[in-house]
C-alpha positions in Angstrom: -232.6 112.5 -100.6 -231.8 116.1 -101.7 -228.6 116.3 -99.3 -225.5 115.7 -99.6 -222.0 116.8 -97.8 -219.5 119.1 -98.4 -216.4 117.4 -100.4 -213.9 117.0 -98.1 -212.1 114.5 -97.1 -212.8 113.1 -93.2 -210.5 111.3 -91.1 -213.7 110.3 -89.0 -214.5 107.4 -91.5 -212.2 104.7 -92.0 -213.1 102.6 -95.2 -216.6 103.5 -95.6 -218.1 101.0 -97.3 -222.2 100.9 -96.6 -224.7 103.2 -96.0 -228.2 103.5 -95.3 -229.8 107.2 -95.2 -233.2 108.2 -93.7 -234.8 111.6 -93.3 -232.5 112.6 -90.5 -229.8 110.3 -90.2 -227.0 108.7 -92.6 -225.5 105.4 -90.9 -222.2 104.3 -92.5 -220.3 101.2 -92.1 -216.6 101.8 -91.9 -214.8 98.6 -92.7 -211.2 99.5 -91.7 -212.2 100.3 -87.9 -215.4 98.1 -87.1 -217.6 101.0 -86.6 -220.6 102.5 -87.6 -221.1 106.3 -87.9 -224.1 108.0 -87.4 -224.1 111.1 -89.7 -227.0 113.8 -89.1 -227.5 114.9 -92.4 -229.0 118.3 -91.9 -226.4 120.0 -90.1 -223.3 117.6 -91.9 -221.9 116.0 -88.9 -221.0 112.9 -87.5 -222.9 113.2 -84.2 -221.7 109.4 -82.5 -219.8 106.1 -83.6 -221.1 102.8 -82.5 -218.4 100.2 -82.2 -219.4 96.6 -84.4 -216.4 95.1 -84.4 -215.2 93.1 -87.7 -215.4 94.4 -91.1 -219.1 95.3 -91.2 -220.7 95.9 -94.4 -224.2 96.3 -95.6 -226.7 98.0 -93.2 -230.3 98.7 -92.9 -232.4 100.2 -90.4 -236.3 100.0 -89.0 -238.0 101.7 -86.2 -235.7 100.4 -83.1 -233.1 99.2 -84.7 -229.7 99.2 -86.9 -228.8 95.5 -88.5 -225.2 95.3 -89.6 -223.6 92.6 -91.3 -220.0 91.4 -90.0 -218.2 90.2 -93.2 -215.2 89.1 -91.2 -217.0 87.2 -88.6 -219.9 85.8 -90.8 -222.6 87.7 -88.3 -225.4 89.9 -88.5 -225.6 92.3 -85.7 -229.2 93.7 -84.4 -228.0 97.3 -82.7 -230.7 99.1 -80.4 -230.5 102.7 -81.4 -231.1 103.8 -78.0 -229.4 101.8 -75.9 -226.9 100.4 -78.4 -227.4 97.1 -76.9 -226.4 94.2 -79.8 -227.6 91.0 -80.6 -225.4 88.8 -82.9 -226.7 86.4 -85.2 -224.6 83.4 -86.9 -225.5 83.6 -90.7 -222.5 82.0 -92.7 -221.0 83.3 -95.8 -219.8 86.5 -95.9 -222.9 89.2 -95.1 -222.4 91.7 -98.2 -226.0 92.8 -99.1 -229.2 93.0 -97.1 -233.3 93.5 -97.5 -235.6 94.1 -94.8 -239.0 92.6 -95.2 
């Protein structure tokens, strides 16, 4: 993606496992704290958290969305960007890997 952040340790993310960059945005599931961050990456900041809950791991986006896998509680969440509004969904297994088709 051409950016990339300055080499520093953050206490902001706690075991970041995932992540999933766009033009503007880096999301980053931090498995330690059931979070998600939401990194702008074009002024290096972490501009909000969003609370998931569990360990989550592997994370995607589209248009409206963030889809976050819980691989503690064997769910994938579906996370309104706007309104942060989330949707769980019972998938078994532990959620470690994800495609959007």
């Amino acid at each position: 993606l051409g950016h990339s952040f300055p080499t520093r340790r953050s206490s902001d993310l706690n075991s970041p496992v995932d992540m999933y960059c766009s033009e503007k945005y880096c999301y980053v599931s931090n498995f330690g704290d059931g979070t998600v961050s939401i990194l702008d990456i074009n002024n290096y900041k972490e501009i909000k958290k969003i609370e998931v809950g569990g360990m989550p791991r592997g994370i995607l986006e589209d248009e409206k969305y963030l889809y976050v896998g819980d691989n503690y509680n064997n769910l994938l969440f579906r996370i309104d960007k706007v309104t942060e509004n989330k949707k769980a969904i019972s998938i078994g297994g532990e959620p470690t890997g994800m495609t959007l088709t």
